[in-house]
VEXLUM-224021 format. One record per residue (C-alpha): x, y, z; residue number from 1. Coordinates in steps of 0.001 Angstrom, whole numbers. Each point is the difference from the previous one (the first is absolute). Example, Ala and Ser with C-alpha at 12.3 -4.5 7.8 and 13.67 -1.06 7.14 Angstrom:
// residues 2
<node><X>12300</X><Y>-4500</Y><Z>7800</Z><pos>1</pos></node>
<node><X>1370</X><Y>3440</Y><Z>-660</Z><pos>2</pos></node>
***
This chain:
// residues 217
<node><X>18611</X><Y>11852</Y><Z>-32763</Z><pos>1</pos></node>
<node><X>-1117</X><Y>1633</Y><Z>3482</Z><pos>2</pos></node>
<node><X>-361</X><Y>3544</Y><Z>-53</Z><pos>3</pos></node>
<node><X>-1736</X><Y>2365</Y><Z>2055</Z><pos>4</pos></node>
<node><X>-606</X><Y>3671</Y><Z>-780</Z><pos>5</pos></node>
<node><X>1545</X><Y>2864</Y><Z>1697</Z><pos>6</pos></node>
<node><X>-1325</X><Y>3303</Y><Z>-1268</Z><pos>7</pos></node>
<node><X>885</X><Y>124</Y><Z>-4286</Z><pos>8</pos></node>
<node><X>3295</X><Y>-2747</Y><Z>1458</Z><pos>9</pos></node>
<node><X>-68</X><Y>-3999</Y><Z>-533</Z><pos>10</pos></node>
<node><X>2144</X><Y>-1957</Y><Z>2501</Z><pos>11</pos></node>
<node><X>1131</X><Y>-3303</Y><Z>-367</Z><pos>12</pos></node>
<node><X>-527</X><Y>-2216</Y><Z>3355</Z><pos>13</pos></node>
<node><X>2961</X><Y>-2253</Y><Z>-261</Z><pos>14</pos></node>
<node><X>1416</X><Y>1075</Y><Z>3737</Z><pos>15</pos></node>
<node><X>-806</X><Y>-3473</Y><Z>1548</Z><pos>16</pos></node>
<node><X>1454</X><Y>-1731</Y><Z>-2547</Z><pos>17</pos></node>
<node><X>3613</X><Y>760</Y><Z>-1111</Z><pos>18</pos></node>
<node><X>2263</X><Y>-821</Y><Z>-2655</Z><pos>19</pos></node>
<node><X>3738</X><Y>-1601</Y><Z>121</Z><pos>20</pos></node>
<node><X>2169</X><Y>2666</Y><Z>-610</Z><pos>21</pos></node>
<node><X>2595</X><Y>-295</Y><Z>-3022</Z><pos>22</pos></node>
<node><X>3445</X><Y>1303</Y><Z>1234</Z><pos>23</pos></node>
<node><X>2241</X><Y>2288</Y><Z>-2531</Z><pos>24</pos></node>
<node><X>2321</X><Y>-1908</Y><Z>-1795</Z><pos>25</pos></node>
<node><X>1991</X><Y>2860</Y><Z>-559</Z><pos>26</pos></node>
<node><X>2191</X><Y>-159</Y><Z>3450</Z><pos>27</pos></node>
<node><X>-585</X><Y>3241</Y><Z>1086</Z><pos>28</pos></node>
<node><X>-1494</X><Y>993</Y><Z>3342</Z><pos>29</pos></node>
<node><X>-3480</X><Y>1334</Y><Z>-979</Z><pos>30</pos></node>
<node><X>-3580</X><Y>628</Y><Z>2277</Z><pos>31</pos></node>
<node><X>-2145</X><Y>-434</Y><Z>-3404</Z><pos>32</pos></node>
<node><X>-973</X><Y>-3550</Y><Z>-563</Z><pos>33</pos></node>
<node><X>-1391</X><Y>566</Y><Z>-3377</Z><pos>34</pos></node>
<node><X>3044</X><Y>-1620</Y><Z>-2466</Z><pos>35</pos></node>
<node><X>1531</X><Y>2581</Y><Z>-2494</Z><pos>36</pos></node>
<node><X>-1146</X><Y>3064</Y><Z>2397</Z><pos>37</pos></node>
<node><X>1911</X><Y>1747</Y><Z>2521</Z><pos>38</pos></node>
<node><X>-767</X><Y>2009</Y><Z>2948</Z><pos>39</pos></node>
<node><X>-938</X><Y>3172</Y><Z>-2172</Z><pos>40</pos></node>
<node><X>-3437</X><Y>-1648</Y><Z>-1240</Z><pos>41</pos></node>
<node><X>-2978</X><Y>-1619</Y><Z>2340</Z><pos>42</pos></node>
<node><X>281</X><Y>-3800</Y><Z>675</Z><pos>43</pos></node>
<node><X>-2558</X><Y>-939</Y><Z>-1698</Z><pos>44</pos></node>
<node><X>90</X><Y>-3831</Y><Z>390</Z><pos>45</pos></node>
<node><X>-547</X><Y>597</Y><Z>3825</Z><pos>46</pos></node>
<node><X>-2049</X><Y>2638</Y><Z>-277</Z><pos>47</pos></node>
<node><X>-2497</X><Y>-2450</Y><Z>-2503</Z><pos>48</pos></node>
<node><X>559</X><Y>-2464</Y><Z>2727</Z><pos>49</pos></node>
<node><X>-808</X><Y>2130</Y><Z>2714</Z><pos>50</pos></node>
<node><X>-3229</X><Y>1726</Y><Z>-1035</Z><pos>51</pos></node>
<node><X>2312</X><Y>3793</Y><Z>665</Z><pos>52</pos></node>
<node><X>-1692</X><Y>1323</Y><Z>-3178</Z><pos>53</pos></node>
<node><X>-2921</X><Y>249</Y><Z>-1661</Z><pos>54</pos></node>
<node><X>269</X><Y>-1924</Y><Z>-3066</Z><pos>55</pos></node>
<node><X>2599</X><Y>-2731</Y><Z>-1251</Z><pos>56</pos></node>
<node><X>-1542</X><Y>-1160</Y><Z>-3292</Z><pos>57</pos></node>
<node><X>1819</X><Y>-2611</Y><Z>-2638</Z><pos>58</pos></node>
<node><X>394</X><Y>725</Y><Z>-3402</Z><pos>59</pos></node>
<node><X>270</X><Y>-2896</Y><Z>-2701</Z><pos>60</pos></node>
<node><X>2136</X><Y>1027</Y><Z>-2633</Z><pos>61</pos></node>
<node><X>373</X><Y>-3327</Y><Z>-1985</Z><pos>62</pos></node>
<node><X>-1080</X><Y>-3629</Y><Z>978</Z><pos>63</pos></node>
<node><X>612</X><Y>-3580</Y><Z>-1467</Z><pos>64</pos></node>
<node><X>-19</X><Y>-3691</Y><Z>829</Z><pos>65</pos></node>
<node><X>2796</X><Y>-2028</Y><Z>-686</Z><pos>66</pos></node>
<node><X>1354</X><Y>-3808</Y><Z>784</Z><pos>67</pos></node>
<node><X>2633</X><Y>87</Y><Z>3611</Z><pos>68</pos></node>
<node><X>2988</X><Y>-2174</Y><Z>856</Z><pos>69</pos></node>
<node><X>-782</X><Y>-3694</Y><Z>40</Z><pos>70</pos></node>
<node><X>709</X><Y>-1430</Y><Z>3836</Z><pos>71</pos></node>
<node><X>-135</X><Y>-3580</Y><Z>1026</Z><pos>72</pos></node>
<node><X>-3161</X><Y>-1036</Y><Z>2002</Z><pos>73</pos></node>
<node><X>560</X><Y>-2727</Y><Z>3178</Z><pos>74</pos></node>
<node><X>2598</X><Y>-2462</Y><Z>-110</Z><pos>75</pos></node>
<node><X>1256</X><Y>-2203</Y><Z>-3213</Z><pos>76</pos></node>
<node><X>-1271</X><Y>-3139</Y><Z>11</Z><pos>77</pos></node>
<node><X>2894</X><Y>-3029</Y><Z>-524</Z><pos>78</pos></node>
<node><X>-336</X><Y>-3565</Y><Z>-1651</Z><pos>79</pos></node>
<node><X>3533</X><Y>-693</Y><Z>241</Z><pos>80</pos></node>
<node><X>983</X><Y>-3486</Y><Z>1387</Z><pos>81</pos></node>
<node><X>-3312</X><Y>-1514</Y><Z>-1875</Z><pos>82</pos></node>
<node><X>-540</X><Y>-2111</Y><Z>-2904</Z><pos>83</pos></node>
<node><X>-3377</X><Y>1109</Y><Z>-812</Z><pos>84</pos></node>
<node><X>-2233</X><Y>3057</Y><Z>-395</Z><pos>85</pos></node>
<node><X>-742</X><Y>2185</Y><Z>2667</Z><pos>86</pos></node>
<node><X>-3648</X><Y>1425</Y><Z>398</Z><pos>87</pos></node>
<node><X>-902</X><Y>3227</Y><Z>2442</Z><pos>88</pos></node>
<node><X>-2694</X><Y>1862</Y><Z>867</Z><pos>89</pos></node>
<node><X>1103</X><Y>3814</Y><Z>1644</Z><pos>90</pos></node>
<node><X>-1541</X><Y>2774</Y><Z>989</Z><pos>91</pos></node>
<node><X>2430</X><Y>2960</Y><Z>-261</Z><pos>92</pos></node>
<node><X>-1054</X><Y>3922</Y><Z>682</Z><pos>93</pos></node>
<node><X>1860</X><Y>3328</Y><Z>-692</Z><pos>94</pos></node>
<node><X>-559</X><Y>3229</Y><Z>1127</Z><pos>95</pos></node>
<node><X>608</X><Y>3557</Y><Z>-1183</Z><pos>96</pos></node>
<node><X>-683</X><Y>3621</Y><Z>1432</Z><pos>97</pos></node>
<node><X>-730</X><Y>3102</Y><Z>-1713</Z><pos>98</pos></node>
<node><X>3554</X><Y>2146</Y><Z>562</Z><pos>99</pos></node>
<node><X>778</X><Y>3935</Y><Z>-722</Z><pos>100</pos></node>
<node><X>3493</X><Y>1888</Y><Z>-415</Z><pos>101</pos></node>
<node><X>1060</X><Y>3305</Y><Z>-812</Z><pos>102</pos></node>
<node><X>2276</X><Y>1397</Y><Z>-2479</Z><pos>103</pos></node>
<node><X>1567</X><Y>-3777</Y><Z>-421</Z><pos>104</pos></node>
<node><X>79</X><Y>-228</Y><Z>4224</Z><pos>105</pos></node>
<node><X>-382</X><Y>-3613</Y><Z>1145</Z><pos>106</pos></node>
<node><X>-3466</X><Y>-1561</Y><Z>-320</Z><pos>107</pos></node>
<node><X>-1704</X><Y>291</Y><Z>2889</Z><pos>108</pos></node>
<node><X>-3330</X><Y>-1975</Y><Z>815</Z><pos>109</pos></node>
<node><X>-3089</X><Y>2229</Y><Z>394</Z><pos>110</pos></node>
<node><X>-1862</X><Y>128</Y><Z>3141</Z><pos>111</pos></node>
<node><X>-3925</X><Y>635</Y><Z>476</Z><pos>112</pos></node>
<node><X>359</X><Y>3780</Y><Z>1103</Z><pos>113</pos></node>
<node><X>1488</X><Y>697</Y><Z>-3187</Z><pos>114</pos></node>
<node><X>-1574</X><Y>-2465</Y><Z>-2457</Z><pos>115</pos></node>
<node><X>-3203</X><Y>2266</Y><Z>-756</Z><pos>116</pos></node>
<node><X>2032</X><Y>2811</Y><Z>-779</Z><pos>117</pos></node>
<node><X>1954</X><Y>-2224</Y><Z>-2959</Z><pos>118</pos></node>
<node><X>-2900</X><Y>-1703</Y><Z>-981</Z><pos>119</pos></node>
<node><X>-2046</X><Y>2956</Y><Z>-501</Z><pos>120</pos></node>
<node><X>1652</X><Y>1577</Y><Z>-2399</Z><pos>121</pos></node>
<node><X>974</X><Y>-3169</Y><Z>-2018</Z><pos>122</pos></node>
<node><X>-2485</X><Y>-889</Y><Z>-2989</Z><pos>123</pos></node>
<node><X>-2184</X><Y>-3043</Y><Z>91</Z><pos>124</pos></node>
<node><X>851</X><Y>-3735</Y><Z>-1321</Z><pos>125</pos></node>
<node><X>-2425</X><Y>-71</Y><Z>-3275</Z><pos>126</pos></node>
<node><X>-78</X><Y>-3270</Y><Z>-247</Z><pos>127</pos></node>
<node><X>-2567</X><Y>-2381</Y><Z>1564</Z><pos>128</pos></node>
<node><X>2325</X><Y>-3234</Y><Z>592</Z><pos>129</pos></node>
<node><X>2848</X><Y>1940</Y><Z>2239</Z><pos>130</pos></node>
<node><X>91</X><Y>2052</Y><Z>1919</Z><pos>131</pos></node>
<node><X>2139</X><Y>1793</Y><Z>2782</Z><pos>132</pos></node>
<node><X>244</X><Y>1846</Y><Z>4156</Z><pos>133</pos></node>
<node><X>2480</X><Y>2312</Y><Z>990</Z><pos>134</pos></node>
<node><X>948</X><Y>-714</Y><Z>3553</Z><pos>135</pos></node>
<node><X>-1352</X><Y>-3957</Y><Z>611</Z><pos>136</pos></node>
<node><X>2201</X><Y>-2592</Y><Z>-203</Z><pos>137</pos></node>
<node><X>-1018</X><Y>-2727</Y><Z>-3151</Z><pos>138</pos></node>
<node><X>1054</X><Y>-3661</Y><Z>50</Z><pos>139</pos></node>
<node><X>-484</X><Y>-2552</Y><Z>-2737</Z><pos>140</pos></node>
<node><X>-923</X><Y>-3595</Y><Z>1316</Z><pos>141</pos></node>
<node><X>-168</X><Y>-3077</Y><Z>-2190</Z><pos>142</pos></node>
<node><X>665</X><Y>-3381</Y><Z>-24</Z><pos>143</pos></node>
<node><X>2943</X><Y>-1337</Y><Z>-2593</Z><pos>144</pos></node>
<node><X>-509</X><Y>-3454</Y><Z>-1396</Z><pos>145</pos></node>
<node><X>2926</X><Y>-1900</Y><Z>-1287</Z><pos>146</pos></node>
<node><X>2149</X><Y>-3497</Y><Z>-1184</Z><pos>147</pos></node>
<node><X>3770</X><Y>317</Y><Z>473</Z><pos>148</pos></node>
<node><X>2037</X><Y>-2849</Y><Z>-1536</Z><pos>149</pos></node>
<node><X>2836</X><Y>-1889</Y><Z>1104</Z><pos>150</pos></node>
<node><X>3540</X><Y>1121</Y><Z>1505</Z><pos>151</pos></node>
<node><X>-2132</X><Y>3705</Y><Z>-627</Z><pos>152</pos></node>
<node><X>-925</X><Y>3182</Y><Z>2301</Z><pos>153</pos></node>
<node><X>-2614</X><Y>2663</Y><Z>-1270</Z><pos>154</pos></node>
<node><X>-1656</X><Y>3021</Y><Z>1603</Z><pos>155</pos></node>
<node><X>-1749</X><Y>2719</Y><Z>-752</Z><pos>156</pos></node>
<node><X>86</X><Y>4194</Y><Z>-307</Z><pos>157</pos></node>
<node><X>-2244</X><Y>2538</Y><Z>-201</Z><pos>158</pos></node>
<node><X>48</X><Y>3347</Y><Z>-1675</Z><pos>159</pos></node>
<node><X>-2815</X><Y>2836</Y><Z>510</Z><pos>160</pos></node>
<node><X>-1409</X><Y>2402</Y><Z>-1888</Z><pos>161</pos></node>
<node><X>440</X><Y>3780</Y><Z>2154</Z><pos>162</pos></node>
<node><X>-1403</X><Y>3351</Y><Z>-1123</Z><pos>163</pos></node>
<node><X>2192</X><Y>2837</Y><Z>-83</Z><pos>164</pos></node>
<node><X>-1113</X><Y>3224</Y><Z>466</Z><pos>165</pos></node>
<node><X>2168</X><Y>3142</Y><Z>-128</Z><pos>166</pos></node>
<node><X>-1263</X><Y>3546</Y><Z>941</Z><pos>167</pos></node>
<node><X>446</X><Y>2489</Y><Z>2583</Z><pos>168</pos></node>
<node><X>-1067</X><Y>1940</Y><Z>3291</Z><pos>169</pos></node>
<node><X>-2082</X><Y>2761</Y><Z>477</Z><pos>170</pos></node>
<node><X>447</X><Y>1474</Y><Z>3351</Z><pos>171</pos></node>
<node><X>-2267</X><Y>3207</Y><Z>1263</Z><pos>172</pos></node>
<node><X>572</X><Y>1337</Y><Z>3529</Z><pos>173</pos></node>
<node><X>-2016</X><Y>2547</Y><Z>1955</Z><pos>174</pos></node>
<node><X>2527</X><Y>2111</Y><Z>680</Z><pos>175</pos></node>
<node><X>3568</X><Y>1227</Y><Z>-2074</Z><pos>176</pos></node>
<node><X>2498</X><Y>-3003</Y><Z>566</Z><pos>177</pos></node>
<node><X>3372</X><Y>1501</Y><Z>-1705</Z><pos>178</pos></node>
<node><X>-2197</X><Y>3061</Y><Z>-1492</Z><pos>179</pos></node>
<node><X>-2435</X><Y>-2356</Y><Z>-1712</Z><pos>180</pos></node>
<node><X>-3619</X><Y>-1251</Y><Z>500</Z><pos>181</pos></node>
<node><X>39</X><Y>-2965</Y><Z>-2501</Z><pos>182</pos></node>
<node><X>3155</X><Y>-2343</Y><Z>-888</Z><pos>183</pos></node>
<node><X>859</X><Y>-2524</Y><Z>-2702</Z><pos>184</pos></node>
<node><X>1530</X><Y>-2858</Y><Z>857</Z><pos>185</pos></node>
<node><X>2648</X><Y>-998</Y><Z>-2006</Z><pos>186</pos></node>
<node><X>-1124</X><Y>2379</Y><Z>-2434</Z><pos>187</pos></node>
<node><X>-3452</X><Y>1082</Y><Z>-1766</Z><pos>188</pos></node>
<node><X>-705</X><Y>-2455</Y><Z>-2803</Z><pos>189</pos></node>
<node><X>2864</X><Y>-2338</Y><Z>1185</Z><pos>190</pos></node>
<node><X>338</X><Y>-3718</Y><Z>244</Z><pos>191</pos></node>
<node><X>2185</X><Y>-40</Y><Z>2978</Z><pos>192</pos></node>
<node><X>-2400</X><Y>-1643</Y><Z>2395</Z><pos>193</pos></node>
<node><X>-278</X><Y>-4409</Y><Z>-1392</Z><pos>194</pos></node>
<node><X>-2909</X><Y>-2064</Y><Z>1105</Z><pos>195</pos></node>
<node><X>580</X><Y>-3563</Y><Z>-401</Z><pos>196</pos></node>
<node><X>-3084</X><Y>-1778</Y><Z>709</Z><pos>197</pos></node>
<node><X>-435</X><Y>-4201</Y><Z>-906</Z><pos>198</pos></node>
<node><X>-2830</X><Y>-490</Y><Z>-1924</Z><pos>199</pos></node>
<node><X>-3000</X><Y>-2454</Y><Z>753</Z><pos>200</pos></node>
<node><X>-2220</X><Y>-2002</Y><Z>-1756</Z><pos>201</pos></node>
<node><X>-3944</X><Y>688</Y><Z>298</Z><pos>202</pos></node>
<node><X>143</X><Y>-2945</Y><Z>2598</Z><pos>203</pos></node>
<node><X>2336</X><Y>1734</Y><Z>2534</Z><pos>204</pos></node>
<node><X>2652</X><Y>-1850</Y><Z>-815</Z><pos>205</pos></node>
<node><X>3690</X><Y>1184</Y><Z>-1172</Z><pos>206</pos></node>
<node><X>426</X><Y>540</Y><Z>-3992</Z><pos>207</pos></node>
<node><X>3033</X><Y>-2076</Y><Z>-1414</Z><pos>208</pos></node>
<node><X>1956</X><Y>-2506</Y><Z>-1976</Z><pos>209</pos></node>
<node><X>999</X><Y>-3397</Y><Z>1658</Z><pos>210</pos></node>
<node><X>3041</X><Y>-1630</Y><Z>-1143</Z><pos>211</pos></node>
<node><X>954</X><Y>-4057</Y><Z>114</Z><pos>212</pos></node>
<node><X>3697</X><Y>-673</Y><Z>-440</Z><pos>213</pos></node>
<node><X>1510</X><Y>-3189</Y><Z>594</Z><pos>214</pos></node>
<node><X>4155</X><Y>-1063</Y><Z>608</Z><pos>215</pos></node>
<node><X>2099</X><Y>-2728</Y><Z>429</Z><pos>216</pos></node>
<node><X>992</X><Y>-1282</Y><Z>3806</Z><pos>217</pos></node>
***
């Protein structure tokens, strides 16, 4: 994370690069950007964003890896109108990108400015075959081998492993916003802020399950 001293004060250079904003689900007109918060507490999402404070600092709460949604990779392969086996030889690649949301907001994918500030304050992978990058885009490339027989179609899906990480925002500013110096965002000790990252293997490549299915034409 980039910071640079002012005085006793940390600041967080993120100004050059900014984050999507999440709009309020709520349907109400409202200048705060920050979901769950209204106009009587700082925006602190823009604010982090923005570098207009002097500290934005996550907070993992609780953190665990667990198997996503299976999607199909490329296009099925058909052996329909054929009397014999079909052999092919396809490379197929998936990619995933670490995402954030707030108090249940829709995901949204996380940008460089921001990605130190997550990442910091998220606890290391302690394993030595995976591991994982807030903020960097992972793909998983292989090549799948396979026969399909007769009056047959087959294809394949892919499922990924993501680290989620739940926690929370701690916001200082230089000077009173809303009669306070520092702010907790959702809440102290809260898990409102979700970091799904995809995990990797030590090779670089995207941690998962492939999946062979095949049908009749």
């Amino acid at each position: 994370m980039k910071i640079r001293k002012t005085g006793r004060r940390m600041a967080v250079m993120t100004s050059a690069l900014a984050l999507a904003l999440i709009p309020l689900s709520t349907g109400t007109a409202s200048a705060n950007t920050s979901p769950g918060w209204g106009d009587d507490k700082p925006d602190v999402i823009w604010d982090c964003n923005n570098g207009n404070l002097d500290l934005c600092r996550y907070h993992e709460v609780h953190a665990g890896t667990q198997l996503g949604k299976r999607r199909q990779v490329g296009n099925p392969v058909y052996n329909c109108a054929s009397s014999r086996d079909l052999g092919f030889d396809l490379a197929f690649r998936t990619d995933r990108t670490t995402s954030y949301s707030f108090q249940q907001e829709t995901k949204v994918e996380v940008k460089a400015g921001f990605s130190d500030v997550l990442e910091g304050g998220m606890s290391a992978s302690v394993s030595q075959t995976e591991k994982w990058e807030v903020g960097r885009t992972s793909s998983s490339g292989t090549t799948l081998k396979g026969v399909i027989p007769p009056h047959m179609a087959g294809g394949y899906w892919f499922a990924p492993y993501w680290r989620k990480s739940e926690g929370w925002l701690e916001v200082h500013y230089g000077k009173r916003k809303h009669g306070h110096y520092y702010w907790y965002y959702p809440g102290k000790g809260s898990k409102g802020v979700q970091i799904v990252t995809p995990v990797m293997n030590s090779d670089g490549s995207l941690k998962g399950k492939w999946y062979w299915a095949t049908w009749k034409c």
